[in-house]
C-alpha positions in Angstrom: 80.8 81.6 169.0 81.0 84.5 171.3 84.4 85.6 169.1 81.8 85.9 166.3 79.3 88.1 168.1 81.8 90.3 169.2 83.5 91.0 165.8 80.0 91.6 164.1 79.1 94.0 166.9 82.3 95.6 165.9 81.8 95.7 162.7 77.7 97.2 163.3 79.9 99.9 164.8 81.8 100.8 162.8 79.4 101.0 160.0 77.1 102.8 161.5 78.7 106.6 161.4 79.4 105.5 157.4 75.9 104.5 156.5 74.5 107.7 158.4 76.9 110.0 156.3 75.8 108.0 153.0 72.1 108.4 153.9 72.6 112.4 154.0 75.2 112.4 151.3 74.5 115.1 148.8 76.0 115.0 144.8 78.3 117.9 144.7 76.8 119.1 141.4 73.3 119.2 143.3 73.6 123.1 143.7 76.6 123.7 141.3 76.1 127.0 139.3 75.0 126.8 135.7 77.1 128.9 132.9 74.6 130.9 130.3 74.0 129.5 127.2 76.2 130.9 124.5 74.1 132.3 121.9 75.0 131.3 117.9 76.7 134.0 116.1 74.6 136.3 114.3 74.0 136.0 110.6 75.3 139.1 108.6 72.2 140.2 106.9 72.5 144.2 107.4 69.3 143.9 109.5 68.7 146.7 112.6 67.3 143.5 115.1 69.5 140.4 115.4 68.4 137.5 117.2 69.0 137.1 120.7 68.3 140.9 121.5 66.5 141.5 124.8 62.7 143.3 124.4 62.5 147.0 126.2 59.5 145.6 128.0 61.3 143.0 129.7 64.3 145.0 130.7 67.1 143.0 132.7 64.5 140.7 134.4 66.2 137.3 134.6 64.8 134.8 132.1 67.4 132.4 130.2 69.6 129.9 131.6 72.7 131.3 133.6 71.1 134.3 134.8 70.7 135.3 138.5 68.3 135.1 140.7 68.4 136.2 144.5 66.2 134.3 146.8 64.6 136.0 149.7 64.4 133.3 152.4 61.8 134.0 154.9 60.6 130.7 155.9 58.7 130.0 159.0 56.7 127.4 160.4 54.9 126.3 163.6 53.3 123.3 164.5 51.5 122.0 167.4 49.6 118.8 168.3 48.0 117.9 171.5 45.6 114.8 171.9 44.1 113.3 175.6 42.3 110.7 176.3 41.0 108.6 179.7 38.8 105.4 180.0 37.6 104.0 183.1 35.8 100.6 183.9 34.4 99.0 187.2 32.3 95.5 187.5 31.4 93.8 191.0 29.5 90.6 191.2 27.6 89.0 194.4 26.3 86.2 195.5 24.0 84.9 198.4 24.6 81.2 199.4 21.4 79.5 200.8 20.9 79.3 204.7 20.2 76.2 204.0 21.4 72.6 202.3 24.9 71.1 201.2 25.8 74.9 200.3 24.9 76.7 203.7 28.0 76.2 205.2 29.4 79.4 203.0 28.9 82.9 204.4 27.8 85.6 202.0 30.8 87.7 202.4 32.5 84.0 200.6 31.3 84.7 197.4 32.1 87.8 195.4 34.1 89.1 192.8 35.1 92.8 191.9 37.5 94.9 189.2 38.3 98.3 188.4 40.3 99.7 185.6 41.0 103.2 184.6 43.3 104.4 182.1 44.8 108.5 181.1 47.2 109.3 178.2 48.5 112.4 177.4 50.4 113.6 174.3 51.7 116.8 173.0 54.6 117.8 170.6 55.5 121.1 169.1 58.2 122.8 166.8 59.1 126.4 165.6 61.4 127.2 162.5 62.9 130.5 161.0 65.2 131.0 158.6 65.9 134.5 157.0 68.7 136.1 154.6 69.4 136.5 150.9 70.9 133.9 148.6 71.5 134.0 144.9 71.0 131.5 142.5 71.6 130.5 138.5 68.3 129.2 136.6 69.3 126.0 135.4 67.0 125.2 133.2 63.8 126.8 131.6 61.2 125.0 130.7 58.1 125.3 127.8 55.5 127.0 130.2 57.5 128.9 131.8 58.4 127.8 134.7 62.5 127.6 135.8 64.4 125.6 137.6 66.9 127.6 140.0 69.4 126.1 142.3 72.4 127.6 143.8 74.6 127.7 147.6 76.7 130.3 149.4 79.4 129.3 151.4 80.5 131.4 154.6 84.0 130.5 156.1 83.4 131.3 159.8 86.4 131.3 162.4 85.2 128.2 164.0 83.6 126.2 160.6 81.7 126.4 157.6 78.1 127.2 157.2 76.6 126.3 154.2 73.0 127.5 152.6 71.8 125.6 149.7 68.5 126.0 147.8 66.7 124.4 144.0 63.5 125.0 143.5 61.1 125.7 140.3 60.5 129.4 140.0 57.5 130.9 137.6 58.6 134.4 135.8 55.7 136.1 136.7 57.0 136.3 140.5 60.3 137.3 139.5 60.1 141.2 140.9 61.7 143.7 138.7 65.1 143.8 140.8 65.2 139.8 140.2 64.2 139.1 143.5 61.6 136.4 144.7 60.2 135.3 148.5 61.9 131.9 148.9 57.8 130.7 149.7 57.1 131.0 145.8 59.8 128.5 145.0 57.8 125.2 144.3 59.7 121.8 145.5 61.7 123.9 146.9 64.8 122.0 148.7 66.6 124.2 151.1 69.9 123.2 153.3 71.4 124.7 156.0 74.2 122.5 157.2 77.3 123.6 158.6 81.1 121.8 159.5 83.7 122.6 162.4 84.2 122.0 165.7 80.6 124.2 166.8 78.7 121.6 164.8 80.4 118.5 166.1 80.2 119.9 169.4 76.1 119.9 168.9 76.1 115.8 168.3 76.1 113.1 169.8 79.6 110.4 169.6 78.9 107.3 166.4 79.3 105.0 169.8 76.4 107.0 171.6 74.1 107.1 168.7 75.0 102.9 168.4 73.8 102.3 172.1 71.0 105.2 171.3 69.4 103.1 168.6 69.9 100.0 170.2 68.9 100.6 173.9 65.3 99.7 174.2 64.3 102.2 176.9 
């Protein structure tokens, strides 16, 4: 019996790095770029305008699937929460025994009861995030109203590890500046990654066997 225990604790171990992997496991083609459409050859019909042409009014502004779009990320948020609160409760109860009869024999000080209780919690929690740079993107897909879907990642080789930046989102013309630049806080469901790889971010977590006892310890 205790042969058992020990080789499914073994085996809770050594699952556990592998199903914390799978749970952030990304596809690959999540933020794969997306190749323009290839436009169908125009018909020979002498006229000045072909289909396909690009209007004057629009300029290069990025529109159709496979262009580029460069994301301005300037994403911050703060959050704070504080609550208190305290409760206190006494009660004392007294009796007087007769000075005389069968129950005379008890002093007054014999008989009494008394509580107190009192009770103070305190909780507060905060967090701070920034992220700033440029990425550009490929508009996946464009849809009747509109509205585009963008997605795209840059990869930077550093000398100690990869950094990776990764961002989709759904993008509406209209906030497409004239450069084909957009603030990365008009980009609706947006879904933006920064994750890196090397020995900097390994360094930064905790052992598989550490996180084990982590999730299992009940202090």
């Amino acid at each position: 019996m205790r042969r058992r225990l020990s080789s499914a604790l073994i085996l809770m171990v050594a699952a556990l790095p592998v199903a914390a992997a799978a749970k952030d496991r990304v596809p690959e083609d999540a933020f794969a770029p997306t190749a323009p459409v290839l436009p169908p050859a125009a018909p020979a019909n002498g006229a000045i305008f072909q289909g396909g042409y690009v209007a004057l009014t629009s300029g290069g502004r990025a529109g159709r699937v496979g262009d580029i779009v460069t994301i301005q990320l300037v994403e911050r948020t703060i959050a704070s929460k504080s609550n208190a609160a305290g409760t206190q409760r006494g009660g004392s109860i007294g009796l007087s025994p007769p000075s005389t009869g069968p129950l005379s024999l008890f002093n007054p000080s014999d008989i009494g009861m008394g509580g107190d209780q009192a009770f103070k919690g305190k909780g507060e929690a905060s967090q701070s995030n920034q992220l700033a740079g440029e990425i550009s993107v490929t508009i996946a897909e464009v849809y009747p109203n509109g509205t585009m879907l963008v997605k795209g990642e840059k990869l930077l080789t550093l000398n100690r590890g990869d950094e990776r930046v990764q961002i989709s989102g759904i993008v509406r013309a209209i906030d497409i500046g004239p450069d084909n630049r957009i603030a990365s806080t008009r980009v609706a469901d947006a879904n933006i990654r920064y994750v890196g790889k090397g020995e900097i971010a390994r360094a930064s977590k905790q052992g598989w066997l550490q996180r084990f006892f982590s999730i299992i310890s009940p202090f």
